[in-house]
C-alpha positions in Angstrom: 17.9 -2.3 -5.1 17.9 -4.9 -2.1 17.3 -3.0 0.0 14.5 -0.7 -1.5 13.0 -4.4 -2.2 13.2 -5.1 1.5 12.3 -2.0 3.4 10.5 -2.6 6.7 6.8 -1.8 7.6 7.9 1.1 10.0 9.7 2.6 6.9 8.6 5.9 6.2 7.3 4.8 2.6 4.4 3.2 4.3 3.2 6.2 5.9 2.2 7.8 2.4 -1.5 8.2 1.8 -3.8 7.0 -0.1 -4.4 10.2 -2.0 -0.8 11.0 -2.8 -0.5 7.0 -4.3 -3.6 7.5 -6.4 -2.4 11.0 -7.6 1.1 9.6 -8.4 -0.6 6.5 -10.5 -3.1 8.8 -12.4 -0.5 11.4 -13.4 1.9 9.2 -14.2 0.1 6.5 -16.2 -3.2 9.1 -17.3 -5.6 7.0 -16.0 -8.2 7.7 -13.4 -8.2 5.7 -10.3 -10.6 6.6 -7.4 -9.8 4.1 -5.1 -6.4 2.1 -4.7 -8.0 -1.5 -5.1 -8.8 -0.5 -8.8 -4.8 -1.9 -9.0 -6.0 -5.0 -8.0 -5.7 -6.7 -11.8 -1.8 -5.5 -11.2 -1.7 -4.1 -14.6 -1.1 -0.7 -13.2 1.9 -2.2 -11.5 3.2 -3.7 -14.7 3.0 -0.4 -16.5 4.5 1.6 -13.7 7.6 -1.0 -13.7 7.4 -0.5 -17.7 8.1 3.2 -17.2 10.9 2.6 -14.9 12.7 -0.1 -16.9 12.2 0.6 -20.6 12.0 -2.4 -22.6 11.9 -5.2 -19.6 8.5 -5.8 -18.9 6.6 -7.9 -22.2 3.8 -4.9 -22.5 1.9 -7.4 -25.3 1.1 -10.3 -22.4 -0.2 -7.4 -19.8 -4.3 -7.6 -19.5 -5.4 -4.1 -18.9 -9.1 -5.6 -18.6 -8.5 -8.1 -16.4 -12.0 -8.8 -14.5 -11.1 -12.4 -13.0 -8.7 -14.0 -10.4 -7.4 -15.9 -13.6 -6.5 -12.6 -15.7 -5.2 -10.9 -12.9 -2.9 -13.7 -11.8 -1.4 -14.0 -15.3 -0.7 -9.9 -15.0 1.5 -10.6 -11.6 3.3 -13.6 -13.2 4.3 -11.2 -16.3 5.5 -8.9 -12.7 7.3 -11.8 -11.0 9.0 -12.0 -14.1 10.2 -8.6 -14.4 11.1 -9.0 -11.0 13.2 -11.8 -11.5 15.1 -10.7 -14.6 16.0 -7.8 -12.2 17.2 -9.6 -9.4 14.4 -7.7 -7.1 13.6 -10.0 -4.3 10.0 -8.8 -3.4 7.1 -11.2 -2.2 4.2 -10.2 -3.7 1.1 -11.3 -1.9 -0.5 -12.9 -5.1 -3.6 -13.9 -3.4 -4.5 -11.1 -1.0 -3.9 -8.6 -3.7 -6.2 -10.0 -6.3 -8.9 -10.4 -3.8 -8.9 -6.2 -3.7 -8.5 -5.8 0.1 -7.7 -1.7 0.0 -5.0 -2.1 2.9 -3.3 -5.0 0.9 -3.2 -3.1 -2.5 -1.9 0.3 -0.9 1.2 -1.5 1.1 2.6 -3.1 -2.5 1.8 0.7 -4.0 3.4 2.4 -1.5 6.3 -0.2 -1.6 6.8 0.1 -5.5 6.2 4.2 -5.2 9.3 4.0 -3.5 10.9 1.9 -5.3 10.0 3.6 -8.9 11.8 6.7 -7.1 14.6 5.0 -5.8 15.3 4.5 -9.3 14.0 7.9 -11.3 14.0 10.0 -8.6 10.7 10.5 -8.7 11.5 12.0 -12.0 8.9 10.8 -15.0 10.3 9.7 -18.1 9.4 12.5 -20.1 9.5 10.4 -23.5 7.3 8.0 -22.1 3.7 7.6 -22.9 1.6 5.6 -21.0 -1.5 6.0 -23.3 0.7 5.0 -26.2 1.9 2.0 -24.6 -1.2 0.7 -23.4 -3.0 1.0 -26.9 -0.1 -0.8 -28.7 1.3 -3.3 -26.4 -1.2 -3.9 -23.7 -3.8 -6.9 -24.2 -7.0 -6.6 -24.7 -10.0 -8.6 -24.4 -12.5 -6.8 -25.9 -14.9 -8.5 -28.7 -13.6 -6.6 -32.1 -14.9 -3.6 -32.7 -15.9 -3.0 -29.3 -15.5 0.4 -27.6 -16.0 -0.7 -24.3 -13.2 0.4 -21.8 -11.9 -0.5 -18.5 -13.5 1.7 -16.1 -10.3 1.8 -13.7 -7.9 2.2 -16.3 -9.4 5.3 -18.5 -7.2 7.7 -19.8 -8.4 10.8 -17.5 -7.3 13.5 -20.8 -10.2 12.7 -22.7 -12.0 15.2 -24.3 -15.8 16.3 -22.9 -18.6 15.9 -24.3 -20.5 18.9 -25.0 -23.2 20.3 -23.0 -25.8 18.4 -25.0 -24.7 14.9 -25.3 -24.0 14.9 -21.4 -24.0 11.7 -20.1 -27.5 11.2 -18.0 -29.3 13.6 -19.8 -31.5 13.3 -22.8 -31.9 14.5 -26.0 -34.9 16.7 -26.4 -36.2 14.6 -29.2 -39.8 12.5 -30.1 -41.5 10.7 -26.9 -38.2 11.3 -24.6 -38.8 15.3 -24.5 -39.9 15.0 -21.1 -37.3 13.8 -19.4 -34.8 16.0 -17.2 -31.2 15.5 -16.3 -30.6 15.0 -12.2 -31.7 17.7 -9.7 -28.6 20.0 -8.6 -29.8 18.6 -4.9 -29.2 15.1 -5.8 -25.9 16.1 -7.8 -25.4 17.6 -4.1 -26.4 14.5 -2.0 -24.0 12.4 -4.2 -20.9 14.4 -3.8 -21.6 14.4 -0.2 -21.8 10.6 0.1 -18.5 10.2 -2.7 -16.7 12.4 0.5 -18.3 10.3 3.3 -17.4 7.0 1.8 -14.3 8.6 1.1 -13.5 9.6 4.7 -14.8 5.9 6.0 -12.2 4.6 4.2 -9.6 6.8 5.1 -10.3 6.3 8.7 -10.3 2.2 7.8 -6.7 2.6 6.1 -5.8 4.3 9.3 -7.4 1.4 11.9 -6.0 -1.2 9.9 -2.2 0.6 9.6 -2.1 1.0 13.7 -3.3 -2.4 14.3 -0.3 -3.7 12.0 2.0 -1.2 13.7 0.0 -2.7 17.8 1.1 -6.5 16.2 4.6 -5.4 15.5 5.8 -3.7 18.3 3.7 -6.8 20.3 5.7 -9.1 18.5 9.0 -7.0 20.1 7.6 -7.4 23.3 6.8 -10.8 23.7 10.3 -11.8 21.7 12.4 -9.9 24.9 9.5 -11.7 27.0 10.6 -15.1 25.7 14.4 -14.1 26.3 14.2 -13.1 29.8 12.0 -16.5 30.8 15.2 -18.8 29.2 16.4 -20.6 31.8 20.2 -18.7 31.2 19.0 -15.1 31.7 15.9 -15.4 34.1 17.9 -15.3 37.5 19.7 -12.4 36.3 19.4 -9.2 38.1 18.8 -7.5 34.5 16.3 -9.5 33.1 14.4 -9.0 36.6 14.5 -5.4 35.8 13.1 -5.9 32.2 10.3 -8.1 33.4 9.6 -5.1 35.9 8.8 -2.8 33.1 6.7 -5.8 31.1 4.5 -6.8 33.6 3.5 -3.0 35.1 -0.1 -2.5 35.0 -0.3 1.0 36.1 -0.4 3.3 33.1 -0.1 6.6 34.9 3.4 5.4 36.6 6.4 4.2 35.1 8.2 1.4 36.4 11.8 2.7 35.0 12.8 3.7 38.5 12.5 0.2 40.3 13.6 -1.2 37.6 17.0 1.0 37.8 17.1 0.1 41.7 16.7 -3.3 40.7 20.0 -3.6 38.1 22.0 -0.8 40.5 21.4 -2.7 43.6 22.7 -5.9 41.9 26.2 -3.9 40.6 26.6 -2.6 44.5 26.3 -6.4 45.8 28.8 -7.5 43.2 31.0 -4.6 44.2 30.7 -5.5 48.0 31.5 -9.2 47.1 34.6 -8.2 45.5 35.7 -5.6 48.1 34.8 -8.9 50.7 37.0 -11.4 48.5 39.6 -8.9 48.2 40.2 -8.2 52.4 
């Protein structure tokens, strides 16, 4: 479990989409998530580590309408707890996570997709129900007798309304006869921007992902950088050679080749020096 808890960011469970973690969640738990910062209140997260481990996360203290920074917080102590009891040594960014940043919130869901089927293998617990569990031991914090539902977390097997009691249209009744439901064309215009705003984000998940993956293999650089200036390894003919290929500024060439010359002509001088102390 260690090391499912400390995978690196080059690891291929970071390279899974956004689509394929919201599928996964809404399947899995029957809700309907549209965008991955809905798992912001980590409640999802909770429920998902509830399916893997029966019995170890306290369903009852989990806030499945968690609208503040306070509620949500209290959801990812009731997940540091779990995490504890079962020795699973994962930072979780608290702070950035809460906040709803869509690049923060799909790294931890990618991470704990992974980790859910490093456990199951990828297998759902067929006697589980998520609906069931959510009813009877999730909190809630609705007024009593409300009906009002967390938008992120709705079970997405509910039945339809019919035809007539469609949401947005009106019942052809008294003064309100008049009124129409939405044109097709701006039913049209709306789907359209849903898959815009979609691909925008897509393409923002993707920006975000290669500048991490630029500042890691930056970090590489400028560590073997830092290595090659100490004052042991600088004068050596090998750290020459690496500094050769650091500093190149010509794209279109490599500087491999001088940098060879530079690390063979060095092992030919040594070799003469010998053959000279040798005579």
């Amino acid at each position: 479990m260690a090391m499912v808890a400390n995978i690196g960011m080059m690891d291929s469970a970071y390279f899974v989409g956004r689509n394929e973690i919201l599928s996964w969640i809404n399947a899995t738990l029957q809700v309907n998530l549209s965008r991955v910062e809905e798992a912001c209140s980590g409640a999802v997260q909770c429920q998902m580590m509830d399916m893997t481990h029966s019995g170890v996360v306290p369903m009852h203290k989990v806030n499945f309408d968690a609208k503040t920074e306070y509620d949500m917080i209290q959801n990812y102590k009731v997940l540091q707890e779990v995490f504890n009891k079962l020795k699973i040594e994962k930072h979780i960014e608290v702070t950035k996570l809460v906040k709803g940043r869509p690049l923060d919130n799909l790294e931890f869901l990618q991470w704990l997709k992974r980790y859910c089927d490093s456990v199951n293998g990828g297998i759902m617990n067929e006697n589980y129900n998520p609906v069931e569990r959510r009813c009877k031991g999730g909190k809630e914090r609705h007024p009593k007798g409300s009906t009002k539902a967390s938008k992120s977390l709705q079970p997405n097997n509910l039945p339809h309304h019919g035809s007539g009691d469609a949401p947005g249209c009106n019942k052809t009744s008294g003064p309100k006869q008049g009124k129409t439901c939405p044109t097709s064309g701006l039913a049209d215009c709306n789907s359209e921007i849903q898959a815009l705003s979609g691909q925008v984000m897509d393409l923002k998940l993707s920006v975000d992902h290669l500048e991490k993956e630029r500042d890691f293999y930056f970090a590489k650089l400028r560590d073997i950088e830092i290595l090659c200036q100490s004052p042991e390894l600088e004068h050596l003919p090998v750290s020459s050679a690496i500094k050769k290929i650091l500093y190149a500024v010509d794209a279109k060439e490599s500087a491999l080749a001088e940098a060879q010359e530079i690390v063979l002509g060095s092992t030919t001088d040594d070799a003469d020096d010998d053959l000279g102390a040798t005579e």
